[in-house]
DRENDO-1510 file (C-alpha; in Angstrom, 1 decimal, always signed):
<recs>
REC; n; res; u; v; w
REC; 1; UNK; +0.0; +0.0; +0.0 .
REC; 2; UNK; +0.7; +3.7; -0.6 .
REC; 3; UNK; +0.8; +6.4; +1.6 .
REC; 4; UNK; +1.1; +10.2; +1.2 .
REC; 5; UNK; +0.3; +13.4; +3.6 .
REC; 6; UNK; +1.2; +17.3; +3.7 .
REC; 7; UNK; +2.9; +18.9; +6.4 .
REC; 8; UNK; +4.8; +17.1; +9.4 .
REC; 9; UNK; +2.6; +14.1; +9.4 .
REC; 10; UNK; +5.7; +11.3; +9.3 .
REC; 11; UNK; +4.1; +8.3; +7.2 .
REC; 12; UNK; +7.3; +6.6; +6.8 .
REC; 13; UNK; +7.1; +6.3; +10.3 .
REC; 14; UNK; +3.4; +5.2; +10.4 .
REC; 15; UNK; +4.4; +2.5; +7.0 .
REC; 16; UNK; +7.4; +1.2; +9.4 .
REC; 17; UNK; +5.4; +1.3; +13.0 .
REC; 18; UNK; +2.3; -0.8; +11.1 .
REC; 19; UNK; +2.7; -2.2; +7.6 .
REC; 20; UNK; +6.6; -3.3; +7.8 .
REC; 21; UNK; +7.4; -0.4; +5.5 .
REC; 22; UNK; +9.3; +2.8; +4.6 .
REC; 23; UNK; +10.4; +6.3; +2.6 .
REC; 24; UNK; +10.2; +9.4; +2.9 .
REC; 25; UNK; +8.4; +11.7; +5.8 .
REC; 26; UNK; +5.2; +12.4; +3.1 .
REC; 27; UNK; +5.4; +9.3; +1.1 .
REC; 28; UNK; +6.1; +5.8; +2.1 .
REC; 29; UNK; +4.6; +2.2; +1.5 .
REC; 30; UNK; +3.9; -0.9; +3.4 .
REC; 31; UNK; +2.2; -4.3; +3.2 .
REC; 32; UNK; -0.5; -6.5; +4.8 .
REC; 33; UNK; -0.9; -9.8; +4.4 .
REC; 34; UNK; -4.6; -9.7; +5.7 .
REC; 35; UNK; -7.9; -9.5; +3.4 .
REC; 36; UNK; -8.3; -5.9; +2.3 .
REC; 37; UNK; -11.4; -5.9; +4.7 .
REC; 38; UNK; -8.8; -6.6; +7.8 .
REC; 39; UNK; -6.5; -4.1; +6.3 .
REC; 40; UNK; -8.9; -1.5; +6.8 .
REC; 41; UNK; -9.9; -2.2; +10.2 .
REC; 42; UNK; -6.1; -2.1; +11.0 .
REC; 43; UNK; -5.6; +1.0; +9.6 .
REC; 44; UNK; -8.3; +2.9; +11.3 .
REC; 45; UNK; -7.5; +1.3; +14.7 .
REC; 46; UNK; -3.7; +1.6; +13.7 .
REC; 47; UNK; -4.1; +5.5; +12.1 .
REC; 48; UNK; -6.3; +6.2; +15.2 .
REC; 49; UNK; -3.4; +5.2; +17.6 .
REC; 50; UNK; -0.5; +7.0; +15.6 .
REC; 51; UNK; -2.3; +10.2; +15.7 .
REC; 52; UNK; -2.8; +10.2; +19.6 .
REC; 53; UNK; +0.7; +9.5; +19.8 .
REC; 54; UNK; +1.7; +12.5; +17.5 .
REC; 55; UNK; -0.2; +14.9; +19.9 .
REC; 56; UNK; +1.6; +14.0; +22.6 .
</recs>
């Protein structure tokens, strides 16, 4: 999977934390070996969580 953001938002971070990936700070990728419907789940739990941690 693919991931891009604006601004200070770190997806490589995010890719590497989550999905086993990498890149740069606004564009990375990562993998899942799940069904795309438990990919999604883990991302919202997962996108929830780095967030929180972000703010603090």
């Amino acid at each position: 999977m693919s991931f891009r953001s604006k601004g200070d938002i770190p997806v490589n971070e995010f890719s590497a934390q989550y999905f086993s990936g990498g890149g740069h700070k606004n564009a990375a990728g990562g993998m899942c070996e799940k069904s795309l419907e438990e990919t999604l789940v883990l991302f919202e739990k997962n996108i929830r969580v780095f967030f929180q941690e972000l703010d603090n």
